[in-house]
C-alpha positions, -999 to 999 in steps of 0.1 A, spaced: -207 753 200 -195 738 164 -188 777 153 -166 780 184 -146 749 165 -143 763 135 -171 747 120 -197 761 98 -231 761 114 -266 777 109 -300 787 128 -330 781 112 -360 794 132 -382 824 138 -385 851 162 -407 880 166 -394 913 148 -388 928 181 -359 936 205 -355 899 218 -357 886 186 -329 913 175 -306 902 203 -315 866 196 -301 876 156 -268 895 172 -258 869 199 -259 845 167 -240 864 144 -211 870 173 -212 839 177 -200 830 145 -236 814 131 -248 820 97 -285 837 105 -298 833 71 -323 810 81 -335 832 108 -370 848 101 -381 877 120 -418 882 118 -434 914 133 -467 898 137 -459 878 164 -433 884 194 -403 861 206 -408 836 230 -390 840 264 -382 811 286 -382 820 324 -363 792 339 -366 788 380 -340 769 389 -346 766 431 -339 734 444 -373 727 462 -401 737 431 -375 739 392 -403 753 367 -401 770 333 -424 798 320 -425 804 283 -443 834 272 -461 845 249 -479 819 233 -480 813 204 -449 825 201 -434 830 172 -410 799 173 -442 776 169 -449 795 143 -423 788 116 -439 774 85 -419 748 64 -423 772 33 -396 795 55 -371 768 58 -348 775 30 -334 742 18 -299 750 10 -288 755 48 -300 716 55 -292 697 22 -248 702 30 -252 695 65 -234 665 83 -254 672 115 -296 687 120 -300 692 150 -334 702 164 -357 693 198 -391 677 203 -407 713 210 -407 717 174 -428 687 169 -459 692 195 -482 719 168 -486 731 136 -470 750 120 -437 742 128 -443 706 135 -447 705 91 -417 731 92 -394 705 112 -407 672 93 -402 691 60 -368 700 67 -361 662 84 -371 649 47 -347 675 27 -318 662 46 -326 630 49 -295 609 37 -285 574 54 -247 588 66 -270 617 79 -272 619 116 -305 636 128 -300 643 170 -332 649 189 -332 664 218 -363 650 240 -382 678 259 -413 683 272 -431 713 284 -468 713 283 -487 750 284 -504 761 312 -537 743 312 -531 715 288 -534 682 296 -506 648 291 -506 635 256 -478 615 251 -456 642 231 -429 620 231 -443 590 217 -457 615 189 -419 629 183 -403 596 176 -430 581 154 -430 614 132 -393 612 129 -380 574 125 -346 586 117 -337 604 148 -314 594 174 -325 597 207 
C-alpha cells in the first residue's frame, strides 16, 4: 500500500452503516488512509465477498446485492480528494450499473489531467442469474483515459 510508503492516499466509496462497514472504516484509518471519502449509509448493508479459492471449482460470492458499494452516487464523491492526486485508482466493478457507474465517470472527469495516470483494474463478476454482456468492452469505452 502507498500509505505503507509514506504516501498520502484516500478511499472514496460507500459501505453500509453497519459492523462490516465499521471495520471496513477502522482497517482504513490503521492503515494510514484518509476515510473522508468513505460514506456509510444505513440504508443499505456492506457488500461481502466470499472468495473460494479450491483448486478444482475458484468461485466468488458477493452478497447482498445491491450492496451498498454500487450504490455510491457521484454527488458523494467529494472532489477535493481526486483533483491533488497523481494516481486514481479504481476497478471495472464500478462501471457495470448506476449509480456508481455516474459516480466513477464523474470523478474520472474531475481528475482528468494529461500527466494524470488513471489504472483500471479489469474484473468481472456477473450476479447470479445475469447473462454475458461484454462488461469489459463497456469499461474501456466509458473511460478512454485508463490504462489497462
Amino acid at each position: 500500500m502507498l500509505a505503507k510508503l509514506g504516501k498520502k492516499t484516500a478511499f472514496i466509496g460507500k459501505v453500509g452503516d453497519d459492523q462490516f462497514g465499521h471495520l471496513l472504516r477502522q482497517v482504513g484509518l490503521e492503515a494510514g488512509i484518509s476515510m473522508k471519502g468513505l460514506v456509510m449509509d444505513a440504508r443499505c448493508h456492506t457488500t461481502l465477498a466470499f472468495v473460494k479459492t479450491a483448486e478444482t471449482r475458484p468461485g466468488l460470492l458477493l452478497l447482498p446485492d445491491p450492496g451498498a458499494d454500487t450504490l455510491l452516487t457521484s454527488e458523494e464523491v467529494q472532489d477535493d480528494l481526486i483533483t491533488g492526486a497523481k494516481i486514481f485508482h479504481f476497478g471495472s466493478l464500478s462501471l457495470t450499473g448506476e449509480p456508481v457507474r455516474s459516480a466513477t465517470q464523474k470523478a474520472v472527469h474531475w481528475h482528468g489531467r494529461p500527466e494524470a495516470s488513471f489504472p483500471l483494474i479489469p474484473t468481472c463478476v456477473l450476479p447470479c442469474g445475469t447473462a454475458w454482456n461484454r462488461p469489459g468492452s463497456r469499461s474501456a469505452g466509458a473511460l478512454p483515459s485508463a490504462t489497462y
